[in-house]
Each structure stands twice: as C-alpha cells, then as structure tokens.
PLY file of the C-alpha trace (Angstrom):
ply
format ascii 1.0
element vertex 195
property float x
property float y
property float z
element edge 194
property int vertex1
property int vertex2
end_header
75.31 96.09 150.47
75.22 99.33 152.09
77.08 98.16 155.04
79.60 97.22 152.70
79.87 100.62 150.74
80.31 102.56 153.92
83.31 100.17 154.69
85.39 101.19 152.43
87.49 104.05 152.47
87.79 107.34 150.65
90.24 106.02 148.20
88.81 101.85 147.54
85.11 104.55 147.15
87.11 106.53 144.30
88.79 103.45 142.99
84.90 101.35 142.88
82.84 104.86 140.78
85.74 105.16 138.45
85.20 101.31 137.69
82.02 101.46 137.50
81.66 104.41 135.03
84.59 102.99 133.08
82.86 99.09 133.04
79.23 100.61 132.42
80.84 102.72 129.75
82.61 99.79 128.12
79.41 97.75 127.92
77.93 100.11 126.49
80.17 100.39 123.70
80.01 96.72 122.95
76.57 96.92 122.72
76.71 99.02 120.37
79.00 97.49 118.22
77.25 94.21 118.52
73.50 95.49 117.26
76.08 98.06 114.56
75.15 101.29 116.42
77.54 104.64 116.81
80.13 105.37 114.53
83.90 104.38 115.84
84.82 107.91 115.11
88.47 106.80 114.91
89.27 106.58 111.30
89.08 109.63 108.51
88.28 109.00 105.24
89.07 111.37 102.61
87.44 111.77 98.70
88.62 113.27 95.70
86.03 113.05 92.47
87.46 114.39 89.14
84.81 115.94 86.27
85.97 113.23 83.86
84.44 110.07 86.36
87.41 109.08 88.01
86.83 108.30 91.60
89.91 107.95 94.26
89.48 107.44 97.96
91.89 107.35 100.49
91.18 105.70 103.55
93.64 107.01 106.69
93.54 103.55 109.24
96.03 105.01 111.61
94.22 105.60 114.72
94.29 108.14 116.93
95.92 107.70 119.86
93.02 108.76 122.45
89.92 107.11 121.85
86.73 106.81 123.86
87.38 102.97 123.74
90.65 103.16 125.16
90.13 106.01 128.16
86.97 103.31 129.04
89.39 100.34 129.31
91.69 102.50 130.91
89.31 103.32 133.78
87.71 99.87 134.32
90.54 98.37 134.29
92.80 100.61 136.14
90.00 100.92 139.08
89.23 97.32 139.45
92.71 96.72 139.42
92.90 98.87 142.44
89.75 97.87 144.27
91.23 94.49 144.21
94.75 95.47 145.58
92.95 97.39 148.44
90.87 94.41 149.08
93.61 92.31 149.42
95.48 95.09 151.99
98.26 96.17 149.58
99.50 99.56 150.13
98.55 102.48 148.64
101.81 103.61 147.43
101.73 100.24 145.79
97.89 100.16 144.31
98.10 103.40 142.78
100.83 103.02 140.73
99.89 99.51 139.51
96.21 100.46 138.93
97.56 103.38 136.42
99.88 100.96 134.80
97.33 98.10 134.64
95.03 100.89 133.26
97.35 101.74 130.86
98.36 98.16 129.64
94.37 98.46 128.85
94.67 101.40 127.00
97.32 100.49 124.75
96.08 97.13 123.79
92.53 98.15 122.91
94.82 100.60 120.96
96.40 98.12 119.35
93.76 95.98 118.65
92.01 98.47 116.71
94.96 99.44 114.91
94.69 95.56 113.93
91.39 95.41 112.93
91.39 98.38 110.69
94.58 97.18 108.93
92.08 94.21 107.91
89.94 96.31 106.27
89.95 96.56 102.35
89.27 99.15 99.97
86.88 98.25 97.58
87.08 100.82 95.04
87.84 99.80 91.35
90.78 101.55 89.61
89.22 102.01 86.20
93.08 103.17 85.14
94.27 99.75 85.73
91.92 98.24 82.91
94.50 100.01 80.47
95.95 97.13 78.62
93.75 94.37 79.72
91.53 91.97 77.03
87.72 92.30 76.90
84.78 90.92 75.14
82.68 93.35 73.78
79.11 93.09 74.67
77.46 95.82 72.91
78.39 96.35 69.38
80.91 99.63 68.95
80.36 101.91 66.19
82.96 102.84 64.34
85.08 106.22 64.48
83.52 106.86 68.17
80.44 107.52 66.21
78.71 106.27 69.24
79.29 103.80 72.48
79.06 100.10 72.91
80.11 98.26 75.93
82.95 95.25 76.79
82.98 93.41 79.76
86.08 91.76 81.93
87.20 91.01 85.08
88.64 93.90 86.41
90.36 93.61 90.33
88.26 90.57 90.65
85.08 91.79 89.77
82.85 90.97 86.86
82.52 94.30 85.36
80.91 96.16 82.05
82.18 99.18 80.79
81.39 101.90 78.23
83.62 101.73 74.97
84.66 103.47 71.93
86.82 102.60 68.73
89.18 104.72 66.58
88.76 101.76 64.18
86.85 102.16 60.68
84.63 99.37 61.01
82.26 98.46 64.03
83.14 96.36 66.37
80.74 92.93 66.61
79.80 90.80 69.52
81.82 88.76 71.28
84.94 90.08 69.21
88.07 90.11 71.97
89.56 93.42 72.12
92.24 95.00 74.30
92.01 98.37 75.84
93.93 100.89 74.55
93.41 104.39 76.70
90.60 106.11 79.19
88.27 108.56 77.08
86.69 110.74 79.66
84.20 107.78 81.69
84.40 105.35 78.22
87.54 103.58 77.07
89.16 103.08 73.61
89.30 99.61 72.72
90.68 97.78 69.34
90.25 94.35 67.88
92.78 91.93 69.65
95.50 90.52 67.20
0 1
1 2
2 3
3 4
4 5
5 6
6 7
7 8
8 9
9 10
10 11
11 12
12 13
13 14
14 15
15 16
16 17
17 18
18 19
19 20
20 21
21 22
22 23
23 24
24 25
25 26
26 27
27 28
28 29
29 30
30 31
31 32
32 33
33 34
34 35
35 36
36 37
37 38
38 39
39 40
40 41
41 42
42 43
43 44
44 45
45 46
46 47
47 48
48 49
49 50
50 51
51 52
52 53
53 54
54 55
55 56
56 57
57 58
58 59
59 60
60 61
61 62
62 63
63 64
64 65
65 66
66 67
67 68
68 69
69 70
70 71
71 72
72 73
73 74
74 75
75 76
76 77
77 78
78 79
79 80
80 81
81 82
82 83
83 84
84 85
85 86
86 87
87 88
88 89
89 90
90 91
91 92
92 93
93 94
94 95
95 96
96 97
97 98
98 99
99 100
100 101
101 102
102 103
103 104
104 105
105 106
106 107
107 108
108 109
109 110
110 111
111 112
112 113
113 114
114 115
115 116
116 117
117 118
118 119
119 120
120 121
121 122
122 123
123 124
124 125
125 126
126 127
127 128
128 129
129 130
130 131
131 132
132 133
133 134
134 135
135 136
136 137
137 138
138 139
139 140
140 141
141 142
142 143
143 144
144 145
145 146
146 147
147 148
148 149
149 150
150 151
151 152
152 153
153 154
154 155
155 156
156 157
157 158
158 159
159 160
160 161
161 162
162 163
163 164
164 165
165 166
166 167
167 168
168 169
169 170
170 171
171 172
172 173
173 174
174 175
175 176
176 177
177 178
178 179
179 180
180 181
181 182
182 183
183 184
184 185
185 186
186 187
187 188
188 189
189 190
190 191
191 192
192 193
193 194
C-alpha cells in the first residue's frame, strides 16, 4: 500500500487527501443524519408570540447556498473524479478542470436536493383565526353574558381540537348545542347558537 502511495505524484497525492477528507466527511454526515444527530444548520426559523395567545411562525426553507453538505460532496467528488482521470493517464489540463466541474455538479445537486426536501416539509401550526366562522359543538356548558367560559370542540385544519368559549347571548349555552363562531376574544372565542 505504501509502495503504491509513493507512486503517485504530487498532484494524484493532493487529488487522493482532498477525497479522502471530503468522503470521510460525507460519511460522517450521513451518520449523523441516520441515528438524528447535528442540526442541518441550513434553515432559519423565525417566531412572533402576541400577549393576547396568538402564535405565528414563519419557517424560511430557502437554503443557503454554501453548506457543509455541499463543500463535502464537492471535495469527494471532485477529487475522486480526478484520481480516476490520473489513473487512467488523462492530462492534467484535462483532470483539473473536469474534477472542479464534476465537483461542482456535486455541489449543486446536494443543493438541490435539500432545497427539495425542505419544500416537503409542513408547518404544523394551527391558525386559531381561521376557526372564525366555522360550526362547533359545545362541550362545556357557556354561561351566559361571558359570565364565565365553557368550551366547543371542531375540527380545525384537520385536527380534532377544543377550545375556550364565551357567549354574548342571555341564556347559557347547553351541551351538545351546535354553534358557529362569531369573533377571537383575547385566547377564548365568541360563539352563538347555530340557526
């Protein structure tokens, strides 16, 4: 092994560290991803919170364009790709342009492919707003006048989901009476009796 190493020249040793580094580098991250250690680090996700409950977040999925992920591909590929062309007695005018562009190609389509992946994310987060106008049963009793909370439930983006309501109405609200959901109260929402 040796014997072979001292073979090769100055350039096919530089080509054969900076795949190595780049490969050992790359496996490394896909170990890591596999057993769901280290962050990505490419995404940037912003929160705004409001006094009155509300909760918005606003997830950025563009992706920057240098990422430890792609400058690894970059160099494994873009040195093997050389090695290989100096193995095989191609010129090295020739290798080292192909090994950057070959190293690039890498770059860009691990690039891509994350820009992919993150597109499939979803965000998860209810939009309480949204329940404005939507039909509800109510679960807890409401008093009447806001004099105090009950709660409705409905299915709200999909999700089963129980909420905190008041009534402007003068009489309370019973069981499994169907209302519909008039306005957002602070975190509790103003229901009255469906028609």
């Amino acid at each position: 092994m040796f014997d072979w190493f001292r073979s090769l020249s100055g350039l096919e040793i530089a080509y054969f560290i900076v795949a190595c580094i780049g490969t050992l580098a790359l496996l490394i991250q896909i170990v890591m991803m596999l057993i769901g250690a280290g962050g990505d680090g490419d995404t940037d996700f912003d929160t705004d919170t409001d006094g009155d409950g509300d909760l918005d977040s606003h997830t950025d999925t563009g992706v920057s364009l240098f990422t430890i992920k792609g400058l690894t591909a970059f160099f494994a590929i873009g040195g093997w790709t050389g090695m290989l062309m100096l193995s095989y007695n191609v010129q090295v005018g020739i290798t080292v342009p192909v090994s950057v562009v070959a190293g690039l190609a890498a770059y860009f389509l691990v690039w891509a492919l994350i820009r992919l992946v993150l597109k499939l994310q979803e965000d998860g987060t209810l939009n309480y707003a949204s329940a404005v106008g939507q039909t509800a049963t109510v679960y807890v009793s409401i008093p009447a006048s806001r004099a105090g909370r009950g709660k409705i439930t409905l299915v709200l983006q999909g999700r089963y989901t129980e909420l905190d309501a008041v009534t402007d109405e003068t009489e309370r609200i019973p069981v499994d009476c169907v209302v519909e959901i008039v306005e957002q109260a602070g975190d509790a929402f103003v229901v009255r009796k469906k028609a």
